[in-house]
N, C-alpha and C positions, 0 to 999 in steps of 0.2 A: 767739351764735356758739359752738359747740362748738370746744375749742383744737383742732387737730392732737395726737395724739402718736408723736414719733420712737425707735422700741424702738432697743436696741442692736443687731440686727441689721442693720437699717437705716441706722444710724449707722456700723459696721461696711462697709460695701457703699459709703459716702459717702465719707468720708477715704482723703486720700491722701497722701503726706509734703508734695510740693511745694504741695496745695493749705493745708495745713493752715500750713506756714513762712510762707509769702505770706501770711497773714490774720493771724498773729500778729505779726511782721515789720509790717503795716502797724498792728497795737494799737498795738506797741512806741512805733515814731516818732510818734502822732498827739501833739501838742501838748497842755500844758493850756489849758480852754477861756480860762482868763483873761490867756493869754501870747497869744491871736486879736487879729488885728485888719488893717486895711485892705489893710497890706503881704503879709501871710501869709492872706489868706482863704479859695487854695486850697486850703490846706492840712489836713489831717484832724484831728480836737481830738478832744480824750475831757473827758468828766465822768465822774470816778467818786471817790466819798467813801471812806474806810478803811472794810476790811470789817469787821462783827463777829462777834467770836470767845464763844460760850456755851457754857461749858463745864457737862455734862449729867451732874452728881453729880461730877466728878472728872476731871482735866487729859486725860485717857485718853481720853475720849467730849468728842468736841465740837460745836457746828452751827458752819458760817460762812455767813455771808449775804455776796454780791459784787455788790452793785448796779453799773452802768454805763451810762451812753450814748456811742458815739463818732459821728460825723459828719461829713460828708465822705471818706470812706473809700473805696479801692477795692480792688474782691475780684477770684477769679477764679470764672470759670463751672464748678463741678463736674466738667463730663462734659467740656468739650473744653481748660479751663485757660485758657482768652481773659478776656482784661481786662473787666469787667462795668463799666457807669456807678457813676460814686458815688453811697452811698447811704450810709446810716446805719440805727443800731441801738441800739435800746431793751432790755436784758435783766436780768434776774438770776440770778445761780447760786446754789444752796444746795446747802453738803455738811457731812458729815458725815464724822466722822474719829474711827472706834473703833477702838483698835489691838489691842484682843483678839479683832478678828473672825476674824484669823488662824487662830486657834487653834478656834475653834467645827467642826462634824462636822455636814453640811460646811463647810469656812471659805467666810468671804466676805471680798471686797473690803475691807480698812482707810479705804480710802475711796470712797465713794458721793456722787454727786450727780447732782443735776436741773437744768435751764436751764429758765426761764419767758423765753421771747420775745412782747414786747410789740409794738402796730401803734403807729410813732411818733406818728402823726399823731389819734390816740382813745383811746388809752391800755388799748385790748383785750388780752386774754390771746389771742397769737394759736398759740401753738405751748408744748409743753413735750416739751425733747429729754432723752431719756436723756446723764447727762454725764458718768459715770464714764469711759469711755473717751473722752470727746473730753478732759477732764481730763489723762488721761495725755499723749494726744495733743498736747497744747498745751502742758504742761509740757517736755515733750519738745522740740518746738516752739521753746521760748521759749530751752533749751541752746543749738541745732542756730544760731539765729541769733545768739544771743551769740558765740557759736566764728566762724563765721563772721567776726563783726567784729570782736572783740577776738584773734583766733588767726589766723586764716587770710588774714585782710589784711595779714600781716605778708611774707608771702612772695610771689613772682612769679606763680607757677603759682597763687594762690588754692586755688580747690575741689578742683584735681588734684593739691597736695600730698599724698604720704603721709605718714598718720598713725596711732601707736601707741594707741590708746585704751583706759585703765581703766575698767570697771566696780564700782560697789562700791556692793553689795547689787544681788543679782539676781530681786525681786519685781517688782510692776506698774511702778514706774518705772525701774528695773535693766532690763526688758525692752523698753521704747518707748523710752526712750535709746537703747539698744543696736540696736535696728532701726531709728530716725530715724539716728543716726547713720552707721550703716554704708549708708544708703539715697541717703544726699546726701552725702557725703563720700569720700574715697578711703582707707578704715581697712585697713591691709596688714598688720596686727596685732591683737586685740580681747584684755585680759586679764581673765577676772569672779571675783570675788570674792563671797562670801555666807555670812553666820553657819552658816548647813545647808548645807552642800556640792550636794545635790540640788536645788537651786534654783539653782546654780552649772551645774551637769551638765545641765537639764533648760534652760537659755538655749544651754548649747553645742547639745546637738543642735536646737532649733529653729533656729538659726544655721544649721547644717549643713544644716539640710534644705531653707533657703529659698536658700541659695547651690547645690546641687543639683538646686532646681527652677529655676535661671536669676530668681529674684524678686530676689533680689542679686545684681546683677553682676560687683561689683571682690573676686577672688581675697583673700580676710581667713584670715590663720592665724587659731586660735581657743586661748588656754589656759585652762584653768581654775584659778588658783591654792592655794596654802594658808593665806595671811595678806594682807590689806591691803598690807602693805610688797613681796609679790612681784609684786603686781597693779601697781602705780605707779612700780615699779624703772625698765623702761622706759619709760612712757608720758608723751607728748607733751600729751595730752587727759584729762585722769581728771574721769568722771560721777558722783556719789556721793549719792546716796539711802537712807537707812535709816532706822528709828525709833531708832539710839543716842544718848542724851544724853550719850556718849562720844566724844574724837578717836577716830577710826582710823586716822588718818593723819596724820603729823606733816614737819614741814618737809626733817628729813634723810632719810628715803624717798623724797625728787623724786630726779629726775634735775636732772642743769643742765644753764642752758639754759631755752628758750623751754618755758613749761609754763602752759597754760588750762585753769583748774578750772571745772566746773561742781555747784553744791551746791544739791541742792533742800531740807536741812535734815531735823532729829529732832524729826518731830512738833510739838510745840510750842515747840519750843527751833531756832529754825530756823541755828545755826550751832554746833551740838554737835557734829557730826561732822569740825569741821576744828580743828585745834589752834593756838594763838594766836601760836605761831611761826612758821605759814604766813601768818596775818593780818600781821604782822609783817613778813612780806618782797613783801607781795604788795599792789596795789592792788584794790577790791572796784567793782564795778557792782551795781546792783540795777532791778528792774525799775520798782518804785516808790519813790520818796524819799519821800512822804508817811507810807507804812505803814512802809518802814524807820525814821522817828523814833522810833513806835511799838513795831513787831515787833524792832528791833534796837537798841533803845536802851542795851543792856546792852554790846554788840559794841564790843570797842576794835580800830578797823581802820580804813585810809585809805579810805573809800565816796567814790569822784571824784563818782557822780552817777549818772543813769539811763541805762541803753543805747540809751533811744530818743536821744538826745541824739549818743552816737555812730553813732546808724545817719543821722540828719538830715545829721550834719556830715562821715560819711565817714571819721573819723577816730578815735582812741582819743585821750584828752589827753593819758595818759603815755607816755611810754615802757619799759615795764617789763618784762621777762622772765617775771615771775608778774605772772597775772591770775586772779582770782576774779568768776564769776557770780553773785549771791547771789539765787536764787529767792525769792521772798515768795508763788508762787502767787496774783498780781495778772492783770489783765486777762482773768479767768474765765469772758466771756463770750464768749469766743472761742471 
């Protein structure tokens, strides 16, 4: 059998916010397969081992390979968003993460990958999708519902709270933040920030142009700032993404007050970008606790435990005013 392949175009025409929340949302909660058993059988499980990280001459160029299976799982139907039967899913992701791609004429993508979708039941190569953009999508994705449960369950009004939101760094994921966010949320303010100003400038007017063509609908002032510290003065929610193995943001630039951070991390240092005195005032979630032993064994910071955990129980453990997301870029096959 010849695999299927899904171009980006195609993958492109496929996603959609809520479909894509919904599938990662149910990664998140699926149990590990070895916490299964009689009591909980309907419930969704995942396998999947820490990924590995091959680093290709130098910290700078790397492969990861994201092996997974989940099971029991339920999705939604693409086209009309109805609840599909459980089913399960055999996959693996491989990317790559070269951070001087930027810079190449024409640049590419820093990061690139592919999904190989396996048939559970033979173990065929049945599909292999373009993943770069389901990548951002899903990263995005994996914010969009931590906010949700650590942020937004805190209040009455839930999803219909208004909310001030930082960006910081406005590349591939400064951009799919920024539109998952404003897409599921009620953001009545957007602030972006980015090392070049023109990749600040060039998120506002796509912003403007999709709240113009009615594709966003909740009315978002837009600023573009000049430093990190003026982008999170106000903001309730700050998304931060970049390759610095530098803070750029430190504790006394919050606001006080209720403040949900979400950090996908610098490259290979996946908590450079937050300064140790926001660790300090803040409790952390992560997606995975296994690869956090691992990826963040260096991180001195209170890690309560994984967000599927609070999405199962409905609740957050602590009670804290600062919360930190801490991406690991797990459950890849989504």
């Amino acid at each position: 059998m010849i695999p299927k392949y899904i171009d980006s175009d195609k993958v492109r025409k496929i996603l959609t916010w809520p479909l894509v929340n919904a599938a990662v949302e149910e990664a998140l909660k699926a149990i590990d397969y070895s916490e299964l058993n009689a009591a909980n059988s309907e419930q969704s499980y995942k396998r999947q081992p820490p990924r590995t990280i091959t680093a290709c001459g130098n910290a700078s160029q790397l492969l990861l390979t994201m092996p997974g299976y989940v099971g029991n799982y339920k999705a939604l139907n693409a086209k009309t968003n109805d609840q599909l039967p459980c089913s399960s899913t055999l996959a693996c992701k491989v990317v790559t993460s070269f951070t001087n791609n930027q810079n190449l004429q024409p640049p590419l993508p820093n990061i690139l990958a592919n999904i190989l979708l396996f048939d559970v039941n033979t173990g065929e190569l049945q599909c292999i999708m373009e993943g770069t953009q389901i990548t951002a999508w899903r990263t995005a994705a994996a914010s969009i519902v931590a906010t949700k449960y650590l942020y937004m369950k805190r209040f009455p009004q839930g999803f219909q709270t208004p909310i001030k939101l930082a960006i910081i760094g406005c590349g591939v994921q400064g951009q799919s933040h920024a539109l998952g966010m404003c897409a599921t949320f009620n953001v009545s303010e957007i602030y972006l920030w980015n090392r070049r100003q023109s990749k600040a400038d060039s998120l506002l007017l796509l912003l403007q142009h999709l709240h113009l063509n009615k594709v966003l609908q909740n009315p978002t002032k837009i600023f573009v700032t000049d430093t990190p510290a003026e982008a999170v003065r106000e903001a309730e929610v700050i998304c931060i993404g970049t390759y610095s193995p530098h803070a750029l943001i430190n504790y006394d630039m919050l606001k006080s007050g209720d403040v949900h951070i979400n950090t996908v991390g610098a490259g290979a240092v996946h908590f450079g970008e937050v300064s140790q005195d926001i660790y300090d005032n803040a409790v952390v979630y992560v997606d995975s606790l296994i690869n956090a032993r691992t990826e963040l064994k260096d991180l001195k910071a209170n890690i309560i435990g994984e967000i599927g955990q609070v999405i199962r129980e409905g609740r957050s453990a602590e009670n804290k005013s600062l919360t930190i997301y801490q991406s690991l870029g797990n459950f890849g096959i989504f």
